[in-house]
C-alpha positions in Angstrom: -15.7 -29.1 87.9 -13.1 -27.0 85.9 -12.6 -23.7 86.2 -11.4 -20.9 84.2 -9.9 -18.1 86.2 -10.7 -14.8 86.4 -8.6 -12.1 87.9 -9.7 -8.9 89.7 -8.1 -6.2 91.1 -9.3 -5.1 94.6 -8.4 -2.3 96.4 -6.9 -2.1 99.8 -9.6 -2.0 102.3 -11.4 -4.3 99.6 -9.0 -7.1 99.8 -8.7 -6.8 103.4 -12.0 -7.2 103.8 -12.4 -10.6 101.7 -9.8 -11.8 103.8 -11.2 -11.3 106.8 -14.3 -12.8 105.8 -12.6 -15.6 104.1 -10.8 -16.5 107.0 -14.2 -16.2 109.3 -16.4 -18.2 107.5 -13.7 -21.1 107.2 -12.6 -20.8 103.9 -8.7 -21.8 103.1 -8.6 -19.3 100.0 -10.2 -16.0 99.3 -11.7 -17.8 95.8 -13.7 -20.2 98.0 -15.1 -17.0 99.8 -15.7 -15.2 96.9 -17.2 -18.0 94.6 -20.0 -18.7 97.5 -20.9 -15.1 97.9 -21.2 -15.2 94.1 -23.0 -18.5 94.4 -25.4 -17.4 97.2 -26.7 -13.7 95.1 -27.4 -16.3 92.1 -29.7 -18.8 94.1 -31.0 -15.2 95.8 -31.9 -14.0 92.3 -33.5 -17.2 91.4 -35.3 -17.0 94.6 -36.6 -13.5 93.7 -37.7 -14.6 90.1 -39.3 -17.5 90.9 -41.3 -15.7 93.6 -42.1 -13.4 91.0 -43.5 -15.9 89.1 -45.3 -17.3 91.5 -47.0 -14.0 92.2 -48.0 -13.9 88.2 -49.3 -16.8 88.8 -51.5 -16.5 91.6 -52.5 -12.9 89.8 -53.4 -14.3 86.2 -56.8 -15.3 87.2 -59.3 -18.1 88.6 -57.3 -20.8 89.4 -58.1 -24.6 88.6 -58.1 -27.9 90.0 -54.8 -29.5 89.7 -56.0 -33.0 90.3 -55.4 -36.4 88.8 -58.0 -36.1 86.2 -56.3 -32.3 85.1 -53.0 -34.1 84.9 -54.3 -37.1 82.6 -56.3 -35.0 80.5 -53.0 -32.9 79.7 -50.7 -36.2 79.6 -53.6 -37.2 76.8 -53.6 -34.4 74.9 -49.9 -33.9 75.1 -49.4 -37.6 72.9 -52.1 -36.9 70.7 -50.1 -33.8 69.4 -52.7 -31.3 70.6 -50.3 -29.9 72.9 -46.7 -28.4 73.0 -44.6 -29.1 76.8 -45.3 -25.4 76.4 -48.6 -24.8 75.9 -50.6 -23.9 78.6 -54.6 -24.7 77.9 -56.9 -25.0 81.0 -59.2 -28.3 80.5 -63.1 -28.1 80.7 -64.2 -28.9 84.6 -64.7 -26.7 87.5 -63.3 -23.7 88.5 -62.6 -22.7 92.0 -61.4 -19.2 93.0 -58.2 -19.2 95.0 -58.3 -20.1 98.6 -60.8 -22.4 98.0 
């Protein structure tokens, strides 16, 4: 993948630091280091939003039954035009309460 660069200054104990911890976890340049920290706090903040989510979710009501009828009657109505991939409509059937 290419790369742009981006150049920061650090201060003493700050560069020292990176590499140290460049050179403990096996990296051959304190970039390498630096990018996977970077790259681990975005997959933590992804984490954290989609667990956010998911509590929205599981606080937004009854729940419904995800089964094979649910998913054809939404494949259905998504070709006959009476849904968007964004619309969100619960079909007619039973509702069960969550931990059911």
């Amino acid at each position: 993948m290419a790369s742009d660069s981006l150049y920061i200054s650090l201060n003493e104990p700050l560069k020292s630091f990176v590499e140290e911890q460049t050179a403990a976890a096996g990296f051959a340049r304190p970039d390498e280091y630096v990018s996977a920290v970077l790259n681990a706090e975005r997959r933590r903040k992804a984490e954290d939003e989609l667990e956010q989510l998911l509590l929205e979710g599981l606080n937004s009501g009854p729940s419904i039954e995800a089964n094979e009828e649910f998913w054809n009657e939404k494949l259905r109505r998504l070709r006959n035009g009476e849904l968007t991939p964004r619309q969100h409509h619960e079909p007619a059937g039973p509702r069960h309460a969550h931990g059911e």
